[in-house]
Every structure is written in C-alpha cells, then in structure tokens.
C-alpha positions in Angstrom: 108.2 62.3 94.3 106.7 63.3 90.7 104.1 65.1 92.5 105.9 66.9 95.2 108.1 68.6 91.8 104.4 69.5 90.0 103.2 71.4 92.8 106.6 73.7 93.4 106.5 74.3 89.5 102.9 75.4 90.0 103.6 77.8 92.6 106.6 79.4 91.1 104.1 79.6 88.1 101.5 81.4 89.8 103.7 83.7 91.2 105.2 84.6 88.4 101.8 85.5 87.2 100.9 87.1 90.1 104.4 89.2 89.6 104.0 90.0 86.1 100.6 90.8 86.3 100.4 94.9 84.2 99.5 97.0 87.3 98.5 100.6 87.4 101.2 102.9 87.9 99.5 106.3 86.9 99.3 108.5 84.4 101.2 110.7 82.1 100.4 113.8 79.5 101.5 116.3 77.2 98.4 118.4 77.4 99.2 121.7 79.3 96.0 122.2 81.8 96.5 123.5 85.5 93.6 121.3 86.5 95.3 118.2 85.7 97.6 116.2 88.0 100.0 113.8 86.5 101.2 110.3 88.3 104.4 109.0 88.2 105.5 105.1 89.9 108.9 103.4 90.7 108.7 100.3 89.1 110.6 97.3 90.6 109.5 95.0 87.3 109.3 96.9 83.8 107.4 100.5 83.2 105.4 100.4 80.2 103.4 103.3 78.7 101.7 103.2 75.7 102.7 105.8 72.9 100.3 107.5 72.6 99.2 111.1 71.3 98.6 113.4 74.4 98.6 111.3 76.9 98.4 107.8 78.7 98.6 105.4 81.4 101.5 104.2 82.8 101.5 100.3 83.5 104.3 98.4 85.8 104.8 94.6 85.1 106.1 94.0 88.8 105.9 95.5 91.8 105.4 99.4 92.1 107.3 100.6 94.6 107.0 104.9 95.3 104.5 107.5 93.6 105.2 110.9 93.2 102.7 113.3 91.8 102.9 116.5 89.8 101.1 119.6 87.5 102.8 121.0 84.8 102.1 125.2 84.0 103.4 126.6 81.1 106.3 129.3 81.5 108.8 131.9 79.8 111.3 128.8 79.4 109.2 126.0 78.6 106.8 123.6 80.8 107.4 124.0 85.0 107.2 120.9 87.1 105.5 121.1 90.5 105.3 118.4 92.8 102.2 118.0 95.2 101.4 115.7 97.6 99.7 112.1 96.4 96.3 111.4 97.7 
C-alpha cells in the first residue's frame, strides 16, 4: 500500500515540475526602434521579467496561454502602440 502512495506523490511531483518549469513568454523593451517587434504572453501561472535596463525577456512559470505582438513609434504625445500579427 506504501508503494502505491510513493508513486502518486511522484507524479504529482513531476508535474508540478513540469508546470512550474520558467517558459518563454517573449520579450519586452524600452528602446524606441521601428525595426523591433515586442512579445507579450497571457500567463496562466506567474509572469516574471527581469528588471532590467532597456529591455528583457519575459518568462511564465505555468502555462502560457495567448500572445499578442506589437512595435512601438515614437509620437507628438508619447510612444504609439501597434499591434501586428504573431508569426
């Protein structure tokens, strides 16, 4: 009976891993350059980004879930968000 209890700990402990496991969720940056695309994720989990100076990557502890994609230009009333497809 011992056994039967070690092996559905060890399962929920791998998949916990597996869950947990950092996975790439995109990218993020504060530099203004029209050639640069920007990648955002819905986390289902926890959404980490490191803070760092001009940019970064995004990580999601969890499952990631939708991605939207954007540029940023620079404008009369600050920085302009356009979304664009994913590839």
């Amino acid at each position: 009976m011992k056994k039967k209890y070690y092996w559905i700990i060890g399962i929920v402990i791998i998949v916990l891993i597996l869950f947990f496991y950092p996975k790439n969720c995109g990218n993020w940056g504060t530099a203004i350059d029209p050639n640069l695309t920007y990648k955002e994720c819905t986390c289902f989990g926890i959404k980490y980004s490191e803070p760092l100076l001009g940019g970064g990557y995004i990580d999601c502890f969890g499952i990631p879930i939708s991605y939207s994609c954007y540029k940023q230009f620079p404008s009369e009333t600050g920085l302009q968000r356009i979304d664009i497809p994913c590839d």
